[in-house]
C-alpha positions as CSV (number, residue, x, y, z in Angstrom):
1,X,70.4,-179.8,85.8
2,X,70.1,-177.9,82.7
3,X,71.4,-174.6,81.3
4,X,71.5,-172.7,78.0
5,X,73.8,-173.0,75.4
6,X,74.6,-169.5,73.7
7,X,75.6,-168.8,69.9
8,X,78.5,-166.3,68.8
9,X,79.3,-164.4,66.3
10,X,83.1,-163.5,64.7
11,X,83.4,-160.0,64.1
12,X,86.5,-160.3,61.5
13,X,88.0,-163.3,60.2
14,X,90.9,-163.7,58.0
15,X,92.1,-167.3,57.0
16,X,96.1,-166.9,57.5
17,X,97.3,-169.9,55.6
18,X,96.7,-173.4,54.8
19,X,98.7,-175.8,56.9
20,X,99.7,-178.7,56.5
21,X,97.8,-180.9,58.6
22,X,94.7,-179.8,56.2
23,X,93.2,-177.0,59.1
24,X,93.8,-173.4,58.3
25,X,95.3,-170.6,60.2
26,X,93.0,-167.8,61.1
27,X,92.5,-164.8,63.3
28,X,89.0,-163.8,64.2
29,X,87.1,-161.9,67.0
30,X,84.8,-163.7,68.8
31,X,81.6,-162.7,71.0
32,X,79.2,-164.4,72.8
33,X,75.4,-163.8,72.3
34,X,74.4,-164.3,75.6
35,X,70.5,-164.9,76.4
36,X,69.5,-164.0,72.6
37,X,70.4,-167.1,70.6
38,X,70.2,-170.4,72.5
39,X,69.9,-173.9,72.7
40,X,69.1,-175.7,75.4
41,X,70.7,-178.8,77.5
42,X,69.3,-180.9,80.5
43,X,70.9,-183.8,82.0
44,X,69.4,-186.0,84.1
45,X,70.9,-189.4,86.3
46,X,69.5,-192.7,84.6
47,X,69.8,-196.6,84.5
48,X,71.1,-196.3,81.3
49,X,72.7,-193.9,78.8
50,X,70.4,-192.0,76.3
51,X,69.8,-188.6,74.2
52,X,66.6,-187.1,73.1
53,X,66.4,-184.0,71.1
54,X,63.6,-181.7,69.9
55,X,63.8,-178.6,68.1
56,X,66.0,-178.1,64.6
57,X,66.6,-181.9,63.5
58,X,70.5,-182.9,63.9
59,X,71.8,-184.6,61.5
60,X,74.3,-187.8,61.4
61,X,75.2,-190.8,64.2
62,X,74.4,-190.1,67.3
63,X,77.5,-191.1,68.2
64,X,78.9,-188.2,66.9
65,X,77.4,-185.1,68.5
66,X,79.3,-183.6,70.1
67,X,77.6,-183.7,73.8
68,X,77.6,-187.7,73.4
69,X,81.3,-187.0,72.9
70,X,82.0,-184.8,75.6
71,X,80.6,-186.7,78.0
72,X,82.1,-190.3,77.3
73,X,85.4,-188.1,76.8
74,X,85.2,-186.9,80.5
75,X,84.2,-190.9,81.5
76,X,87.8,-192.3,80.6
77,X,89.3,-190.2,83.4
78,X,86.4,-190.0,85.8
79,X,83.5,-192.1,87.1
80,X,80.3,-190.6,85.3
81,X,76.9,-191.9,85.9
82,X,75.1,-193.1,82.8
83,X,72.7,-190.1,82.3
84,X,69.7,-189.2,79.6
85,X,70.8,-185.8,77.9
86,X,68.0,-183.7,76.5
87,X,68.8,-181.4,74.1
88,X,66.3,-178.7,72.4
89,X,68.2,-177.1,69.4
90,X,67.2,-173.6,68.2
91,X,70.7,-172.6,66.8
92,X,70.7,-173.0,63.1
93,X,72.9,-175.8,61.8
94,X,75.1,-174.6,59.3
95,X,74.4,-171.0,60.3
96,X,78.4,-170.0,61.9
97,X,76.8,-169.3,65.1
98,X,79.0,-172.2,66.1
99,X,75.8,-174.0,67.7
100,X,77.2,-177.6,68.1
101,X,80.5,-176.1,69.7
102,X,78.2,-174.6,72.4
103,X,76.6,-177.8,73.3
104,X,79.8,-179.9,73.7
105,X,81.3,-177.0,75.7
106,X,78.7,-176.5,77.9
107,X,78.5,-180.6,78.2
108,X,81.6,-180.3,79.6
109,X,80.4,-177.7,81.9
110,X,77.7,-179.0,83.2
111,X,78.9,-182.5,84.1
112,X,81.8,-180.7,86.4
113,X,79.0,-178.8,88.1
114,X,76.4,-181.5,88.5
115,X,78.8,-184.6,89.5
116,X,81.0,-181.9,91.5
117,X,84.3,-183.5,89.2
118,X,86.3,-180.0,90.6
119,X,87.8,-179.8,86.8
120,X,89.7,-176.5,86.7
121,X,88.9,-174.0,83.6
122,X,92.6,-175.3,81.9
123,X,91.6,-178.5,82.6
124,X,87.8,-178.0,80.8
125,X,89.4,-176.3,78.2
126,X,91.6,-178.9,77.2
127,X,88.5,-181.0,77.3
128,X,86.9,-178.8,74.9
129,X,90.0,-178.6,72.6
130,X,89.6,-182.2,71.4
131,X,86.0,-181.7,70.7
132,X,86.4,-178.9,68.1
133,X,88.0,-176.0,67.2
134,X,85.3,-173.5,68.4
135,X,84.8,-175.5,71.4
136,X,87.2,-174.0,73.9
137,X,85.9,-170.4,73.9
138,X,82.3,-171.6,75.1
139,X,84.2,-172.5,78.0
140,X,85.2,-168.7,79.3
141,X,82.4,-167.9,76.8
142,X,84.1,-164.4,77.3
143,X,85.2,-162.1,73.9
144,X,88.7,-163.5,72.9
145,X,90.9,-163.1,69.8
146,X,91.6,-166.7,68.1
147,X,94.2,-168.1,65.9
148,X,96.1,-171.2,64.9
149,X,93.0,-173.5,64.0
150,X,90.7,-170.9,66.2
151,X,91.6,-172.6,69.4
152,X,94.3,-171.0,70.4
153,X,92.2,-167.8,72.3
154,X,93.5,-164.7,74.2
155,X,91.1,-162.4,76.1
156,X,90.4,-159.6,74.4
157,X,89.3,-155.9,76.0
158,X,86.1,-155.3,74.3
159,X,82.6,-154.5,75.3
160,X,79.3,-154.0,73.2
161,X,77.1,-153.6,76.4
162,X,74.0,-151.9,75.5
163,X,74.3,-152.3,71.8
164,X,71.4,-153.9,70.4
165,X,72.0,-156.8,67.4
166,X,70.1,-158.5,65.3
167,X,71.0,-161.8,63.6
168,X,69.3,-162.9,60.3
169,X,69.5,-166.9,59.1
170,X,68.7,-167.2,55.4
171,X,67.4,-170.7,55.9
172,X,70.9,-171.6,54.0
173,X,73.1,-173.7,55.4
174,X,76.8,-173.5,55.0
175,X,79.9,-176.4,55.1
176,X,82.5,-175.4,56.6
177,X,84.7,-177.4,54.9
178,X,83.6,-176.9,51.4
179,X,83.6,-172.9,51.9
180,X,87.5,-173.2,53.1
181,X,87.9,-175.2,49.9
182,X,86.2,-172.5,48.4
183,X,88.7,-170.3,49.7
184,X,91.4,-172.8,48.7
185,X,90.4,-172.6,45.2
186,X,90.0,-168.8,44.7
187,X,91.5,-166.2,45.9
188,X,93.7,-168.4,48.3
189,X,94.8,-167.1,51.8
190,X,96.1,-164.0,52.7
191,X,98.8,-162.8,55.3
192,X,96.8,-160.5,57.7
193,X,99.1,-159.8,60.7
194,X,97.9,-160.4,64.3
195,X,98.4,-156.9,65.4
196,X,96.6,-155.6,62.4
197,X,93.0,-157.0,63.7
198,X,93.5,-156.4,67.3
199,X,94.3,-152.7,66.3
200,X,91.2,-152.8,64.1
201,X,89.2,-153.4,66.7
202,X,89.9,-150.6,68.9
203,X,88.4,-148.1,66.5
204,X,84.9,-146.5,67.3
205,X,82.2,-149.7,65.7
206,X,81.3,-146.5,63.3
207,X,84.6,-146.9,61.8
208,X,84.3,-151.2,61.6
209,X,82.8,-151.0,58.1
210,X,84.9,-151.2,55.3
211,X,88.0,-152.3,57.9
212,X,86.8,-155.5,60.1
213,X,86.7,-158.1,57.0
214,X,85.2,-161.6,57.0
215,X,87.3,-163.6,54.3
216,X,84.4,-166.3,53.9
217,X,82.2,-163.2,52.5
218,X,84.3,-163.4,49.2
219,X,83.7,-166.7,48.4
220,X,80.2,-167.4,49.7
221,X,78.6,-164.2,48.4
222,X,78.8,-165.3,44.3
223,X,77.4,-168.2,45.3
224,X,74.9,-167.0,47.8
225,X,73.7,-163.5,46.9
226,X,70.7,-163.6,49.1
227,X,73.2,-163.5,52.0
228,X,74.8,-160.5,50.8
229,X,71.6,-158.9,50.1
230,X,70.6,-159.1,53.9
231,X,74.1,-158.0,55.0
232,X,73.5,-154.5,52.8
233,X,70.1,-154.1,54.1
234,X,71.1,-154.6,57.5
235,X,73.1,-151.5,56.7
236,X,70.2,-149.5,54.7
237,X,68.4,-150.5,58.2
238,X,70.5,-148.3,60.8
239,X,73.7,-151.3,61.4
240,X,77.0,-149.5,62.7
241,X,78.4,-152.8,61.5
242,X,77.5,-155.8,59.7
243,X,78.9,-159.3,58.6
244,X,78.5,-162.8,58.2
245,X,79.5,-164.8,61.2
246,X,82.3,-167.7,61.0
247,X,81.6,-169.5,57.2
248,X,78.1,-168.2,57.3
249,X,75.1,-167.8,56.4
250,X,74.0,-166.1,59.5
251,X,74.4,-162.6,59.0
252,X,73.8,-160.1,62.2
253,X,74.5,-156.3,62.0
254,X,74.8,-154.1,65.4
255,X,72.7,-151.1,66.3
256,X,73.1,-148.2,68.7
257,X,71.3,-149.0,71.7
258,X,67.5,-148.6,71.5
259,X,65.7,-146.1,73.2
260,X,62.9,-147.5,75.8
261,X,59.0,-146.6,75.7
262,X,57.7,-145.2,78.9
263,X,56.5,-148.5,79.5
264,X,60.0,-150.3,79.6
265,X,59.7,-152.0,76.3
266,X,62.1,-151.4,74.1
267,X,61.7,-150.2,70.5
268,X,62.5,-152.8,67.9
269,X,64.4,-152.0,64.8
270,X,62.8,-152.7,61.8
271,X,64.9,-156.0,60.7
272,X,61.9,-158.6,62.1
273,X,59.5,-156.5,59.6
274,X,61.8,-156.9,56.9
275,X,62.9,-159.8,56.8
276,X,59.4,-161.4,57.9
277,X,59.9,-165.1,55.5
278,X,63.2,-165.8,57.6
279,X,64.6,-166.3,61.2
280,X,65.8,-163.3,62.8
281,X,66.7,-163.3,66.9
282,X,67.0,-159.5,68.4
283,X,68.6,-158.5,71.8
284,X,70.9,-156.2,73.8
285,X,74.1,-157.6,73.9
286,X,76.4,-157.7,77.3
């Protein structure tokens, strides 16, 4: 059985406070990119347990990806197969696209579906809650608004359907944990009520710019200015709204819908033109 594994970006994020288990509070947006940035994950019944992956190299133990976890999670409470997982990665590492969090979410999904295990969503959620922060909302894989540590997620009443987006990877990639020390270290954390973003996010996307803030932008962009540079020229380019997504560096601005050519093909922006040297994934969102 195999399925797809889809990115996401956060439109908005503001780190709350520090607490003091180490995480942060934060309160962010987020929306999945359905069919335009995507990994993708087969499982299949073995002798033995394995993983083989192609695509972007993962770094670190095996041991510790997160679909090696997911699964052997799932195997203290039911009785799992050993199974091979294939895994093709396209999602940039590094990239907040939250790439990894996909996978072990959709792990989780797909071993309910293929072993018919009958795990209900609160149960697959709380699954996906001790993988990661980011993993639980890959299980709805619906917009919500996020707090406490980002895994605490409320369905959220907004639509992009038929905007178009385009999502630029620098080729840089980001720790998450070092840009929230970054934050640490500068300008700190700041109080943004819930109620403030949620209202925010009602306005018309013209009227996003300039209100809808990713905290992370402060810190990385003296550090990084390339990624800056692409998030103005995304704007230069025709973007009702741009930002970096999560901690970055993927940076991805939305466009009104594009007209189609009397063949059905749609008209491209010019953002593949432009940035011609880096990664850059295009599609009408849903």
């Amino acid at each position: 059985m195999i399925c797809f594994p889809n990115a996401k970006i956060n439109i908005g994020l503001n780190i709350i406070r520090k607490r003091e288990d180490g995480y942060h509070d934060i309160e962010s947006i987020m929306y999945p990119l359905k069919g335009i940035v995507y990994d993708a994950l087969e499982i299949i019944q073995s002798s033995e347990f394995g993983v083989q992956s192609s695509g972007i190299k993962i770094p670190g133990d095996e041991k510790n990806n997160l679909c090696v976890k997911a699964y052997h999670l799932i195997a203290k409470d039911y009785p799992l197969p050993p199974i091979k997982i294939y895994l093709h990665k396209a999602i940039p590492i590094g990239a907040g696209l939250g790439g990894g969090s996909a996978d072990g979410a959709f792990m989780i999904r797909l071993l309910n579906d293929e072993f018919k295990l009958g795990l209900a969503w609160g149960e697959m959620h709380h699954y996906a809650r001790q993988l990661g922060s980011d993993c639980s909302f890959f299980i709805s894989n619906q917009p919500v608004f996020a707090e406490g540590k980002g895994d605490e997620l409320e369905p959220v009443q907004l639509s992009l359907s038929n905007y178009h987006i385009a999502v630029v990877y620098p080729n840089i990639h980001i720790n998450t944990a070092e840009a929230y020390r970054e934050m640490d270290e500068g300008q700190g954390t700041r109080d943004e009520g819930k109620k403030q973003l949620i209202e925010l996010i009602k306005l018309p996307i013209e009227k996003w710019k300039g209100n809808i803030v990713n905290d992370f932008e402060e810190a990385i962009f003296p550090k990084q200015p390339e990624i800056k540079k692409i998030k103005e020229k995304l704007y230069s380019l025709g973007a009702l709204y741009a930002s970096m997504s999560g901690s970055g560096s993927a940076v991805y601005g939305i466009f009104n819908p594009l007209d189609r050519r009397p063949t059905g093909f749609k008209k491209e922006t010019k953002v593949k033109k432009y940035f011609r040297k880096l990664q850059v994934w295009e599609g009408k969102l849903t």
